[in-house]
FIKOLZA-1660 file (N, C-alpha, C; in steps of 0.1 Angstrom, whole numbers, plus 5000, padded with zeros to 4 digits):
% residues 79
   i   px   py   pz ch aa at
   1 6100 9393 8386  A  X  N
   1 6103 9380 8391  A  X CA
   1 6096 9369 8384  A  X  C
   2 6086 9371 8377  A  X  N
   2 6075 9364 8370  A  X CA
   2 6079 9360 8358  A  X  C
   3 6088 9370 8352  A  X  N
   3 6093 9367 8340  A  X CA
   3 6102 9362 8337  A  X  C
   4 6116 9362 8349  A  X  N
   4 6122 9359 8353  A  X CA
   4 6124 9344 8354  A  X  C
   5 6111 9341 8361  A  X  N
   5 6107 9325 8366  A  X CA
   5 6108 9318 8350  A  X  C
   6 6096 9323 8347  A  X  N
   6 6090 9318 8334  A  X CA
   6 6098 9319 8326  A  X  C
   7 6109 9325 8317  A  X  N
   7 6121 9326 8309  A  X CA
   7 6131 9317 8312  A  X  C
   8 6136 9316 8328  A  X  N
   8 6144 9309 8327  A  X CA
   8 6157 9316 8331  A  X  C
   9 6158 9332 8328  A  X  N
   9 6165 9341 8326  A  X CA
   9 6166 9354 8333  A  X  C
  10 6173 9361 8336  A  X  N
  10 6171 9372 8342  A  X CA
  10 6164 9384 8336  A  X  C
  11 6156 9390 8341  A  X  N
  11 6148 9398 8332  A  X CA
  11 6151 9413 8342  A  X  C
  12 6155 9418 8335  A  X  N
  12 6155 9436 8348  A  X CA
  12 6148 9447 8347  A  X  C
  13 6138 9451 8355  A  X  N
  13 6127 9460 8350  A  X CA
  13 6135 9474 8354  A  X  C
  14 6133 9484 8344  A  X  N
  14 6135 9497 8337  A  X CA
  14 6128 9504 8338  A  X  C
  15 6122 9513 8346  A  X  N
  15 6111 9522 8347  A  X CA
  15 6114 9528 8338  A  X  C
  16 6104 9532 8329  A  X  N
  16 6104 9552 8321  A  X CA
  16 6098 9558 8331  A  X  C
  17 6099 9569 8331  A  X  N
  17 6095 9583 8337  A  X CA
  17 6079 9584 8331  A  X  C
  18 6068 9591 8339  A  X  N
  18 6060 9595 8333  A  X CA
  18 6062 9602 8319  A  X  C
  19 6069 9614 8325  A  X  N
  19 6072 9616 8313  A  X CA
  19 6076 9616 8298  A  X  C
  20 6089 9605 8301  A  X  N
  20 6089 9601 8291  A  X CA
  20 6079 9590 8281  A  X  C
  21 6075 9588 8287  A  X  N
  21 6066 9576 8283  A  X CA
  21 6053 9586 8277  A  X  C
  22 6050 9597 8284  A  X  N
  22 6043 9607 8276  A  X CA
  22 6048 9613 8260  A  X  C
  23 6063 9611 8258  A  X  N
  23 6069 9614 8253  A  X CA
  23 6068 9603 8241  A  X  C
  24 6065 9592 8240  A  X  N
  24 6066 9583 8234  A  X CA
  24 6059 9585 8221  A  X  C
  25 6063 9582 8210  A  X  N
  25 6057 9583 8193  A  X CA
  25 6046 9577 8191  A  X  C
  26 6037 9578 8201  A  X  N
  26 6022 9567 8195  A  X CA
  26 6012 9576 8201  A  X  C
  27 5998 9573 8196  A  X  N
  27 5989 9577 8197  A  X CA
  27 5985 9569 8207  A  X  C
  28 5983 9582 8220  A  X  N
  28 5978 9578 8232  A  X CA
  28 5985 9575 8243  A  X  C
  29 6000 9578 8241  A  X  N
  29 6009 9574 8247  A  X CA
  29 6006 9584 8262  A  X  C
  30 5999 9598 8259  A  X  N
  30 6000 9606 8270  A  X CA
  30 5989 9599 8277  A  X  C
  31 5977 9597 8277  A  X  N
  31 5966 9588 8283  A  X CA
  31 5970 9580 8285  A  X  C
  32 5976 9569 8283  A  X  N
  32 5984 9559 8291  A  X CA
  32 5992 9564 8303  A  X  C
  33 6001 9568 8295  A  X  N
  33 6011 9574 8305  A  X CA
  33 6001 9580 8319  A  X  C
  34 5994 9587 8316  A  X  N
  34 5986 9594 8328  A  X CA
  34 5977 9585 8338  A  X  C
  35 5971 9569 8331  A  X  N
  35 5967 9562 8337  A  X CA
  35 5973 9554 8346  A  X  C
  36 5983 9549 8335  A  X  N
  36 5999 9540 8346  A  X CA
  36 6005 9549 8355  A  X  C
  37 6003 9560 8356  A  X  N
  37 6004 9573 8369  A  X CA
  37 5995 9572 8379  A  X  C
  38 5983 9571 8374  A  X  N
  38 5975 9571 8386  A  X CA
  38 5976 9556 8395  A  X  C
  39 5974 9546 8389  A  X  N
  39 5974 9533 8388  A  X CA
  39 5983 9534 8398  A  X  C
  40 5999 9537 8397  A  X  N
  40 6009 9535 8407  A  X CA
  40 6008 9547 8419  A  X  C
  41 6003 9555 8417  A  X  N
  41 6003 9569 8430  A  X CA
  41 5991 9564 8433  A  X  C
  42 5980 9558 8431  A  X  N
  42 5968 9554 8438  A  X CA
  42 5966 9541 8440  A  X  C
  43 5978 9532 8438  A  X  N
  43 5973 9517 8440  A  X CA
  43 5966 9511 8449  A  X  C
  44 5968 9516 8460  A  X  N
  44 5958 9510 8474  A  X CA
  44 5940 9507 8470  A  X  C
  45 5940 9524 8468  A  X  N
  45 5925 9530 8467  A  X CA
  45 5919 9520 8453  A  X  C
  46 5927 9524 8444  A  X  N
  46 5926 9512 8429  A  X CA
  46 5923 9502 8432  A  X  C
  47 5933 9493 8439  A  X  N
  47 5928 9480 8442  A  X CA
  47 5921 9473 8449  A  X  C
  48 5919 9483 8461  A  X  N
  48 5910 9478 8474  A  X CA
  48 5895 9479 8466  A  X  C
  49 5895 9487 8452  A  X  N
  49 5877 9494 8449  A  X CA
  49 5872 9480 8442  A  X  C
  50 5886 9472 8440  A  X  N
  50 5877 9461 8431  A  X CA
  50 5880 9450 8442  A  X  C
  51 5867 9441 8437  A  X  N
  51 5861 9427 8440  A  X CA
  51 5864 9418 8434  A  X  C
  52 5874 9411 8438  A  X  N
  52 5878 9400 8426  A  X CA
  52 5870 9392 8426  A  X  C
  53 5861 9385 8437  A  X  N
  53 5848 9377 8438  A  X CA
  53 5840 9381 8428  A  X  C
  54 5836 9395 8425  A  X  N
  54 5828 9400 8412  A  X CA
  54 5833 9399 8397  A  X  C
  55 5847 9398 8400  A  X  N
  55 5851 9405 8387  A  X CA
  55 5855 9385 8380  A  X  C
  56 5855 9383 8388  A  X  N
  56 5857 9364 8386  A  X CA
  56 5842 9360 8382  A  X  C
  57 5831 9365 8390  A  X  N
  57 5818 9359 8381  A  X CA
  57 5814 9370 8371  A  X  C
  58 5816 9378 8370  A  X  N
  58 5816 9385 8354  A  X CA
  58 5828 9384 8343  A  X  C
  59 5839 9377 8343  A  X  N
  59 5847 9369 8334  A  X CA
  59 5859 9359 8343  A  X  C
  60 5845 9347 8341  A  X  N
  60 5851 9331 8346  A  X CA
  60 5866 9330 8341  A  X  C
  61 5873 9333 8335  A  X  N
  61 5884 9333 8325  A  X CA
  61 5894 9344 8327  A  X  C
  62 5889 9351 8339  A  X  N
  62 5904 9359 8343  A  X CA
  62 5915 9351 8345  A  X  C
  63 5924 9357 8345  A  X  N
  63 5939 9344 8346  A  X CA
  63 5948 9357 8359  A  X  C
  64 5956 9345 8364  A  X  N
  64 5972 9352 8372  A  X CA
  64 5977 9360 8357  A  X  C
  65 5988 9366 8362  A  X  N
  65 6000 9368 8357  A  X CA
  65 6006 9356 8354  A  X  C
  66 6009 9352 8359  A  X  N
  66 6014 9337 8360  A  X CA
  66 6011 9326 8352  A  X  C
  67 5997 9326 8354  A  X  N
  67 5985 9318 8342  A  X CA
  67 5989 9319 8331  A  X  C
  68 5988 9334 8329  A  X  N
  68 5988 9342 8315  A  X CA
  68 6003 9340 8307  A  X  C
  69 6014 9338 8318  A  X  N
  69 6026 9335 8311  A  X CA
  69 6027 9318 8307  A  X  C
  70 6024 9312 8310  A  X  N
  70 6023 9297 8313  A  X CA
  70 6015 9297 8300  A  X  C
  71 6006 9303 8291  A  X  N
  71 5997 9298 8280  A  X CA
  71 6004 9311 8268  A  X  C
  72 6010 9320 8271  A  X  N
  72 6018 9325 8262  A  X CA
  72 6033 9324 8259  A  X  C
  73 6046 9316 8267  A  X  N
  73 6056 9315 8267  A  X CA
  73 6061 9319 8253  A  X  C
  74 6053 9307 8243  A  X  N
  74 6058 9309 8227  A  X CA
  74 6056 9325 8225  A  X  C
  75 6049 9334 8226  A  X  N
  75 6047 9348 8220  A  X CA
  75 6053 9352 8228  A  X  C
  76 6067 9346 8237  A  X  N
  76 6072 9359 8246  A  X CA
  76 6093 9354 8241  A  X  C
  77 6097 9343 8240  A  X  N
  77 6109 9340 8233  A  X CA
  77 6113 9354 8222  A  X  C
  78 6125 9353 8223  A  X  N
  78 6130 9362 8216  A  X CA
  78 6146 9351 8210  A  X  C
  79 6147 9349 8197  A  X  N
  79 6159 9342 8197  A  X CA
  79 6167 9348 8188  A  X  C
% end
């Protein structure tokens, strides 16, 4: 919806499969893959463990999603 906004455009998200994405030609693709696994089968426990109050005074300069699209639009165009 984020991208969406920001583009202008309709944007449609595609899941890959764990596995495929394990499957993928790069170095480390399976360790990703296994982290963006946990990450989504554990989101609650993941998210509830962090303190954004903490994690905001150990880097003043975290951004939204939102933020982060708003100061990269240019590196995201495709024409």
């Amino acid at each position: 919806a984020a991208l969406t906004e920001a583009l202008g455009e309709a944007v449609t998200y595609r899941p890959t499969s764990w596995d495929d994405f394990r499957r993928l030609d790069f170095p480390g693709a399976v360790e990703m893959a296994n982290m963006f696994q946990y990450y989504a089968e554990n989101s609650t426990r993941f998210v509830s463990d962090r303190n954004l109050d903490s994690v905001r005074r150990l880097n003043p300069e975290l951004q939204s999603f939102r933020d982060w699209l708003a100061l990269h639009m240019a590196d995201l165009r495709v024409d």
